[in-house]
N, C-alpha and C positions, 0 to 999 in steps of 0.2 A: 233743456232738451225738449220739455213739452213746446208743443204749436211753433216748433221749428221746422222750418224747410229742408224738406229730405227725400232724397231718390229711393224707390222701393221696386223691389221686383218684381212682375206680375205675371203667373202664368196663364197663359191664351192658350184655345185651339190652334195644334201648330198648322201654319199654310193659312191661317186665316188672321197673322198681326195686322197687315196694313185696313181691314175689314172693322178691328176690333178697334184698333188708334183711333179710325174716324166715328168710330160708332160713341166710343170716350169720350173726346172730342168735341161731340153734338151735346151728350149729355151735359158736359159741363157746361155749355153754353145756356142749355135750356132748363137747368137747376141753379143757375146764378152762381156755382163754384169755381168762380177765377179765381177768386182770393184767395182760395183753398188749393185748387190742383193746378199748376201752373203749365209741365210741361209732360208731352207723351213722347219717348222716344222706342222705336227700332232700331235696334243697334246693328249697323249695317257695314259690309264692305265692299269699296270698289275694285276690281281689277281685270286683268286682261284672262280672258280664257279663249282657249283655242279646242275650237270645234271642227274636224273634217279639214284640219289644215288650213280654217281662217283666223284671224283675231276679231274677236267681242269682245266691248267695251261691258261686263256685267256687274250686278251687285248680289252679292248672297247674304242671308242672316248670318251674325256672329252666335247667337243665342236663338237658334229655330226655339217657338213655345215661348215666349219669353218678348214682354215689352219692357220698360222699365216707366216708372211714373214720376215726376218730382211734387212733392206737394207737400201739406201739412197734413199729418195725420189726427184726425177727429173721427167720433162718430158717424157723420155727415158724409165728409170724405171717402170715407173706407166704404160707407153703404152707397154712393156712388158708383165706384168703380169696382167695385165688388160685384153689385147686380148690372155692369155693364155686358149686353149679352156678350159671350166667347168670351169671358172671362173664366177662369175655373178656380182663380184663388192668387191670394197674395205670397209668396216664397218665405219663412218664417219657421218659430214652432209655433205648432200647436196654430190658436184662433190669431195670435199676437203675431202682427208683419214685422220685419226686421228689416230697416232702413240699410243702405248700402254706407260703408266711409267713406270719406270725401278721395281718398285714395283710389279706392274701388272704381268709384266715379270716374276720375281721371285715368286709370288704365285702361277703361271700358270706351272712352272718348277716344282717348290716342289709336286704338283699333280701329273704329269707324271710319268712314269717307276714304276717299282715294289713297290708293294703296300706290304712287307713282314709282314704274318704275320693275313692279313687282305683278306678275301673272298668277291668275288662280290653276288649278290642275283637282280635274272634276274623276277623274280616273281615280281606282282601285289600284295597292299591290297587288300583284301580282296578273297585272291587267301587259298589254302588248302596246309598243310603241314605234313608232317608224323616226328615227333620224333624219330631222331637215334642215341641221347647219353643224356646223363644225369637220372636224377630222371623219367623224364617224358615218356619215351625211347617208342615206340611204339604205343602213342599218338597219336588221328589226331587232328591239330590245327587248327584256321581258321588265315593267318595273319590282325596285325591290324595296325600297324607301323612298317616302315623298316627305320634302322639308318645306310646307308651306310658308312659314317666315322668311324662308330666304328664296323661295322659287326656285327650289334644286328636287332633283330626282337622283337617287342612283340606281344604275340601271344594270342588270347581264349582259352585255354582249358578246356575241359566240367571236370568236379573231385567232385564227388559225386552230381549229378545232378546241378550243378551249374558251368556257366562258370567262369572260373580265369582269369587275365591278368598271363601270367608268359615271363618275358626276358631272350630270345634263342641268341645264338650264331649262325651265319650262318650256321657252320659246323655243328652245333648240328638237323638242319634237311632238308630235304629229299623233294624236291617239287613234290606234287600229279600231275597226269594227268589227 
């Protein structure tokens, strides 16, 4: 287990990962630790949001606060990235970081990069939505649940003086202002 290659968690100033990646980054270059810390990642996703009734192509953090490192852990290593600025600490008990399972690892990949297929929804329940396809098509809805995984909403719509639950598709609508 010792001087094995292993992903570990690192909390950052949140809003400032892509700052602290490259500031890592540098350090490792100009402290000679390749052979130690090999890669920095932001765990990131891609997909479709729809703002004011258009489509953007965006990416959001999976983990805001939060980069992840792979490297070998040593003294050396740790006092690296430890004193790299926006850094605030490794995720662990106590002084001892606790590497991720190779498992871990692998769920936290499968999340990352494009999401094809599947729209983000940057809205609040309980937020207001306008219907721009389907049956319901120029609807206002109130939402009531958001299914990120599968890009579904269910929403209230009022239909004949009674509200319905009915299940939207992201794209299917339009967030109020």
């Amino acid at each position: 287990m010792e001087n094995e290659r292993r992903w570990y968690v690192v909390h950052v100033y949140s809003g400032y990962e892509k700052k602290v990646k490259a500031n890592l980054e540098m350090r490792i270059q100009t402290t000679g630790m390749q052979e130690k810390i090999f890669n920095v990642m932001i765990p990131e996703e891609e997909g479709l949001e729809y703002r004011n009734g258009e489509k953007k192509m965006t990416t959001r953090k999976v983990y805001p606060g939060y980069i992840l490192v792979e490297m070998i852990m040593t003294d050396d290593s740790w006092y690296v990235v430890r004193n790299t600025q926006g850094v605030t600490g490794f995720v662990g008990s106590g002084t001892k970081p606790i590497p991720l399972e190779p498992h871990e690892v692998e769920k936290i990949k499968k999340l990352t990069g494009p999401r094809v297929g599947i729209t983000l929804y940057t809205g609040k329940v309980g937020d207001y939505v306008r219907v721009i396809d389907g049956n319901f098509t120029d609807f206002e809805a109130k939402v009531m649940e958001i299914d990120n995984e599968k890009g579904r909403l269910k929403v209230l719509i009022p239909i004949f003086g009674r509200d319905t639950i009915v299940d939207l598709g992201f794209d299917q609508v339009q967030q109020l202002d």
